[in-house]
N, C-alpha and C positions, 0 to 999 in steps of 0.2 A: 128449935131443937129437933122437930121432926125430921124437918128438911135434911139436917144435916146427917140424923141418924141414917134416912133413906141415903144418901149417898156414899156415906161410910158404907152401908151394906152393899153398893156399886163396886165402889174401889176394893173392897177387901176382895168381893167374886172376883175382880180384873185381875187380882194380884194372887192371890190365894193357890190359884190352879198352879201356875210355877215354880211356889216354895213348897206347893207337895211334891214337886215330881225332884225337886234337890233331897227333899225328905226321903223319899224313895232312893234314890242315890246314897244318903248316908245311911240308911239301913239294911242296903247292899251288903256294905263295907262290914258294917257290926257283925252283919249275919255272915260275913264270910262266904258269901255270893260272889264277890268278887274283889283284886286287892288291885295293889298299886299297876301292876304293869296293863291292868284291865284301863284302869283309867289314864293312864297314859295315853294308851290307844287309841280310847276312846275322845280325848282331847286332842291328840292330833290330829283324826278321822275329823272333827269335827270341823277346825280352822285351816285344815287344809282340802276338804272334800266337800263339804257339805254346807257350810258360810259359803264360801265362796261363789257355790251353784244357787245359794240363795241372794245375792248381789246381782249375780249377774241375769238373776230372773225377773229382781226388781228393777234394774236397767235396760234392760232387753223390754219391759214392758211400758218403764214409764211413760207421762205425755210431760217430757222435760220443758216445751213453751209453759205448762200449767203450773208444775209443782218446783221451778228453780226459783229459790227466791236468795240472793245472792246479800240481803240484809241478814236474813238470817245466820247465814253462813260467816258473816260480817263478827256476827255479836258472839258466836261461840267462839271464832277465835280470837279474839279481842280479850274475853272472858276467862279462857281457857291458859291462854298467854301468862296473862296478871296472874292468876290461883297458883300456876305452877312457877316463877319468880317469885313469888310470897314465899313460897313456901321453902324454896331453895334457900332466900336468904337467911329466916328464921331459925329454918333445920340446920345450914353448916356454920348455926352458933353453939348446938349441942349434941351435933354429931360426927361420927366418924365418916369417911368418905360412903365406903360400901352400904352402909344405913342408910344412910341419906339419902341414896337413889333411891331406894326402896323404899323409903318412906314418901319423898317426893311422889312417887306415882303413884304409891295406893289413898294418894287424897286428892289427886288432879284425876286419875283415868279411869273412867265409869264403863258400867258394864254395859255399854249401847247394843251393840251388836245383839248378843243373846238375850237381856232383859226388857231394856229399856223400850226396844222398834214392838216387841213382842206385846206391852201392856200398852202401849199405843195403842197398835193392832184391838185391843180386846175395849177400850173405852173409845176412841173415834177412827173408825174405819173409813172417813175421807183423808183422815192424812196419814194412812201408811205408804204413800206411792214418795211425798214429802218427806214422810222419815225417812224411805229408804233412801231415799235421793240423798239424803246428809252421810250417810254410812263412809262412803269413801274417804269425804273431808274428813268425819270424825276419826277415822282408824287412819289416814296418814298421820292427822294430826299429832294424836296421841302416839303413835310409833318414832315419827321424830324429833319428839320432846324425849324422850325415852329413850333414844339411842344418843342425843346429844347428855343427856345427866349420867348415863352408866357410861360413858367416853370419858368424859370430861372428870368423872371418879373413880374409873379403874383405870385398866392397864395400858390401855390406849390414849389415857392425858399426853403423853411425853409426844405422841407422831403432830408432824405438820397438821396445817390446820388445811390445808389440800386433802391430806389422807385420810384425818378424820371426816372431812363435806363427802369426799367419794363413797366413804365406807356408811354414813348414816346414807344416803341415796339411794348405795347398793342395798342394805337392808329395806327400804322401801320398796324398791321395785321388786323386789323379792317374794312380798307380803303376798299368799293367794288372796285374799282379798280383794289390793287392791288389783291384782290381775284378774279378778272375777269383773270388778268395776269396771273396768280398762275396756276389757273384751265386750260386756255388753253395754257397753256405751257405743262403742265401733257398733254392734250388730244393728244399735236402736239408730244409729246415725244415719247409717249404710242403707237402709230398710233390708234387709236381709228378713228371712221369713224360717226359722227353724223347721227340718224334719220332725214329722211327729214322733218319731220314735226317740230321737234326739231331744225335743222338749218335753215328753212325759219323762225320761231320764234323769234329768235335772231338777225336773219338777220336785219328782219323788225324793231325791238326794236332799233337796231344799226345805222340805219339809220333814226329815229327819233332825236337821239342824237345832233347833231350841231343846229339844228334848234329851237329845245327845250331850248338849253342854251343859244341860242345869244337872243331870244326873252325874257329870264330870266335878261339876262345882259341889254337887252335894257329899259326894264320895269324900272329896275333902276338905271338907267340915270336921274338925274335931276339937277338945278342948284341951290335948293337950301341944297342937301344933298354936291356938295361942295364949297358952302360959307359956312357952317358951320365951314370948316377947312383949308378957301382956301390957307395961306400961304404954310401950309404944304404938301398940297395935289400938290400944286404947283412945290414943291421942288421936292418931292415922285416921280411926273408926269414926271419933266426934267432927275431926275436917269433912272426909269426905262423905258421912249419912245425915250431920246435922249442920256446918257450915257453910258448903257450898250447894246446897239446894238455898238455902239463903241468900247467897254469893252472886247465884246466877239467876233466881227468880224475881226477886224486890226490883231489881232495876229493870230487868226487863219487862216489869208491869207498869214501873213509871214512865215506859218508853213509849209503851200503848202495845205491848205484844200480844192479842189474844188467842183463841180458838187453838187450831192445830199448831201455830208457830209455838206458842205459849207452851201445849201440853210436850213437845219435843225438849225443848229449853228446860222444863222440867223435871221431865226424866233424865236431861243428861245431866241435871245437879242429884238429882236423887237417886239414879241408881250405886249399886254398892261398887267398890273394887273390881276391875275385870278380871277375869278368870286367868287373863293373858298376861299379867303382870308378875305372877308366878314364873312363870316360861321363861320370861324378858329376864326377868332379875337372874337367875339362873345360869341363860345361857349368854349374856352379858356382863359376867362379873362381880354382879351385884350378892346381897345378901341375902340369900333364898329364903333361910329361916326368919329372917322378919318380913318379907313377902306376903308367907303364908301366914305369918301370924294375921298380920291386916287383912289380906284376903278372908281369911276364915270369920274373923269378928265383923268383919263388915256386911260382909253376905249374911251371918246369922242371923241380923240385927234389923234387916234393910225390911223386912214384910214390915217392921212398925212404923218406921221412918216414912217409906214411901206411901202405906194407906193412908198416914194422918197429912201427909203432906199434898196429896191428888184430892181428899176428902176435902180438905178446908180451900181448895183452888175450884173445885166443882161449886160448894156452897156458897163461896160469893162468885159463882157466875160466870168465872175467869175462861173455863173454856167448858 
């Protein structure tokens, strides 16, 4: 019982630091510090300026012979695949089209990028070169599940199915992200050696990044974006904070996953809703107001999920 307390007080310090600085975010908003068009901004700034300089810093630096392990890569989309067809099929027996996408992703697509690399980072600092290295995979991943469900349920079902491959592609290539990843993979390839003015630039921008979205995410937290949809936001919340950390951890301990693979595989079942599926559902058709409602419940939720979930993986040992 010791043991386990001491680790619980591990994992809460790992996780703790970043649901204050959303706290900080949402008491913004209360206090009238700052409103919607702030955090807009500030989410844009963030996925398009400042993730992305933080990709291409972790690419630009990796030693990709040490930290590519292409098993891993294997089992999140394999993983990732299955959860989001589950959930399709289940969902379009009790919902409308536009719901459905929106529900589909706020229980398949985690918040890696901002949360998930970030409390790695804070508990084993040999495998953040590793998680960064998965970023790319994980965000096309999740971007073309996500434009293939809002196609396939809004307004672009009726185009060829030519029109529809180009147009999820083009939204892919699109993504800063994955143009951050792109570019400094090229620099890390190439051996190219950044000016220093040029990498303390990015650098700086790159470590703006976590702080800028969790205060974006906190911003909009509130309770009544979800009563607007609590039953389903409800559902959405129990899939993706307490099912698929289930989903995607059990097997992969029965596979022999441990140390850094293991604790990546588990933040990408444990972290909450991404902040970006908001955006997605929005500006793809989808149903914004149950978005948010899952966004909002899951992130609120997710400091319990994930400490008791890192805590009992610490205590037997797992990484």
């Amino acid at each position: 019982m010791q043991y386990f307390m001491e680790q619980l007080h591990i994992c809460f310090g790992a996780v703790a630091p970043f649901f204050l600085i959303m706290l900080l975010g949402w008491l913004a908003v209360r206090l009238k510090l700052v409103g919607d068009k702030f955090l807009v901004g500030i989410n844009k700034l963030a996925f398009v300026y400042f993730f992305p300089a933080t990709i291409f810093i972790n690419m630009y630096r990796a030693d990709l012979g040490a930290t590519f392990n292409p098993v891993l890569i294997l089992y999140f989309l394999v993983g990732t695949i299955f959860l989001y067809l589950l959930l399709w099929i289940i969902g379009s027996r009790f919902l409308e089209r536009p719901q459905l996408a929106a529900f589909v992703q706020a229980g398949y697509r985690s918040n890696y990028v901002v949360l998930a690399t970030a409390i790695i980072a804070m508990l084993l600092e040999d495998a953040v070169a590793k998680a960064a290295l998965m970023i790319p995979f994980v965000v096309s991943t999740y971007a073309t599940l996500a434009a293939v469900i809002f196609i396939l349920s809004g307004e672009r079902r009726d185009a060829s199915v030519l029109g529809q491959a180009l147009y999820v592609i083009v939204q892919i290539i699109k993504t800063p992200i994955i143009i951050g990843a792109i570019v400094g993979l090229f620099v890390n390839l190439a051996g190219f050696s950044l000016p220093m003015v040029l990498d303390h630039s990015i650098r700086t921008m790159a470590d703006v990044a976590a702080p800028a979205a969790l205060l974006g995410i906190g911003g909009m937290l509130s309770v009544e974006k979800i009563r607007q949809h609590l039953p389903l936001a409800v559902v959405a919340t129990v899939v993706k904070n307490v099912i698929a950390p289930i989903f995607f951890i059990v097997p992969a301990i029965l596979l022999g996953f441990r140390g850094a693979d293991l604790a990546i595989i588990a933040m990408i079942g444990l972290a909450p809703t991404a902040l970006v599926s908001y955006a997605t559902a929005v500006e793809m058709g989808g149903d914004g107001d149950v978005a948010a409602s899952c966004l909002a419940l899951s992130n609120g939720v997710a400091i319990i999920t994930i400490v008791l979930g890192l805590t009992s993986l610490r205590t037997f040992g797992f990484f």
